[in-house]
C-alpha distance (Angstrom), angle and dihedral (degrees) to the residues before:
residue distance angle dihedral
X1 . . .
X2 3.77 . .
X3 3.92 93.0 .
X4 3.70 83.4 64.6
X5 3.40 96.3 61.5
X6 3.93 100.4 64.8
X7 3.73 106.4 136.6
X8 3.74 92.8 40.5
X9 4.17 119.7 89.0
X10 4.18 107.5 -113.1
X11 3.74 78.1 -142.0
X12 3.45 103.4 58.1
X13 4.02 90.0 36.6
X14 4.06 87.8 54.8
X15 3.47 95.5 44.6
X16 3.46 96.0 58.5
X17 4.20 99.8 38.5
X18 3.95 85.2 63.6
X19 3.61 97.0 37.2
X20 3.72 85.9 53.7
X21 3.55 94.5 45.0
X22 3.66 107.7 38.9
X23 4.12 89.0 50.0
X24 3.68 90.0 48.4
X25 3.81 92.3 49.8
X26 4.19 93.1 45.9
X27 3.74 80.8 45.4
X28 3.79 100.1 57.7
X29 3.85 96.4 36.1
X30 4.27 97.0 43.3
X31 3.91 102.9 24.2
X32 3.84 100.5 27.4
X33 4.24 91.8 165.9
X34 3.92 93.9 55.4
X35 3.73 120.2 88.3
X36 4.05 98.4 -94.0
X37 3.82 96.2 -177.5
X38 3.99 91.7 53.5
X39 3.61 95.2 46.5
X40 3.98 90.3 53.1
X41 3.94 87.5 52.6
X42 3.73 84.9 54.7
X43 3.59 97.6 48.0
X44 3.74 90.1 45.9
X45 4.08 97.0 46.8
X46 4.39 82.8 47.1
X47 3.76 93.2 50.8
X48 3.67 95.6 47.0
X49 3.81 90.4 42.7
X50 3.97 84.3 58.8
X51 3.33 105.4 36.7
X52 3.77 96.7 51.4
X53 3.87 100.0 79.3
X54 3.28 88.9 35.5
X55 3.57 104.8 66.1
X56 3.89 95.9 37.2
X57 3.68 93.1 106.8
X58 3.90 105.8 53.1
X59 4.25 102.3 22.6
X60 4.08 104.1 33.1
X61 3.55 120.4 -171.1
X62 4.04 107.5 -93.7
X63 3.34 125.9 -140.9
X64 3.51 132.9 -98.1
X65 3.53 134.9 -109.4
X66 3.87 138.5 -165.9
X67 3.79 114.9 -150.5
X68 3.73 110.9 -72.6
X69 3.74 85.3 58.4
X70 4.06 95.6 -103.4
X71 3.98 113.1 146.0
X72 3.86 110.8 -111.6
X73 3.60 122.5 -128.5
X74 3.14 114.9 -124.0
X75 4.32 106.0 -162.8
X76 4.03 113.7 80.2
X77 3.96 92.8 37.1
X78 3.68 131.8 148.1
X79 3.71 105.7 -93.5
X80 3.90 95.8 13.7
X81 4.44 89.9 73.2
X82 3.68 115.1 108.4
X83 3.72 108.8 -117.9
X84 3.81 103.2 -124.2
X85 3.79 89.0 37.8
X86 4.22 119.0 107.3
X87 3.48 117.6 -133.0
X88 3.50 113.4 -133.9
């Protein structure tokens, strides 16, 4: 599973699995009649919101590669093209 996971930071990915999971757990045992499972999203998307630029310096995002071990470019993707831009 972690091989998958090779142009995201382990820092940022960590951060946010127990931020997640220890707000959904103080969620369900102290404040069992609010949405647990939404608030653990939350904490997750705000942890890895902050600990993006923090972690920059010492665990940079790596690149990725396809499987013959060539680095992927990431500009002109699907999903990354301007709307009203041609492709040429």
């Amino acid at each position: 599973m972690w091989s998958e996971l090779q142009g995201i930071q382990e820092a940022v990915t960590l951060a946010g699995m127990f931020a997640g999971f220890i707000t959904w757990g103080a969620t369900l045992v102290y404040a069992p009649n609010l949405p647990d499972d939404l608030l653990g999203l939350l904490a997750c998307l705000v942890a890895m919101l902050v600990v993006t630029p923090l972690t920059q310096k010492f665990d940079p995002p790596r690149s990725i590669h396809d499987s013959d071990g060539n680095v992927v470019e990431m500009k002109d993707r699907l999903g990354t093209l301007p709307l009203f831009r041609r492709i040429q």
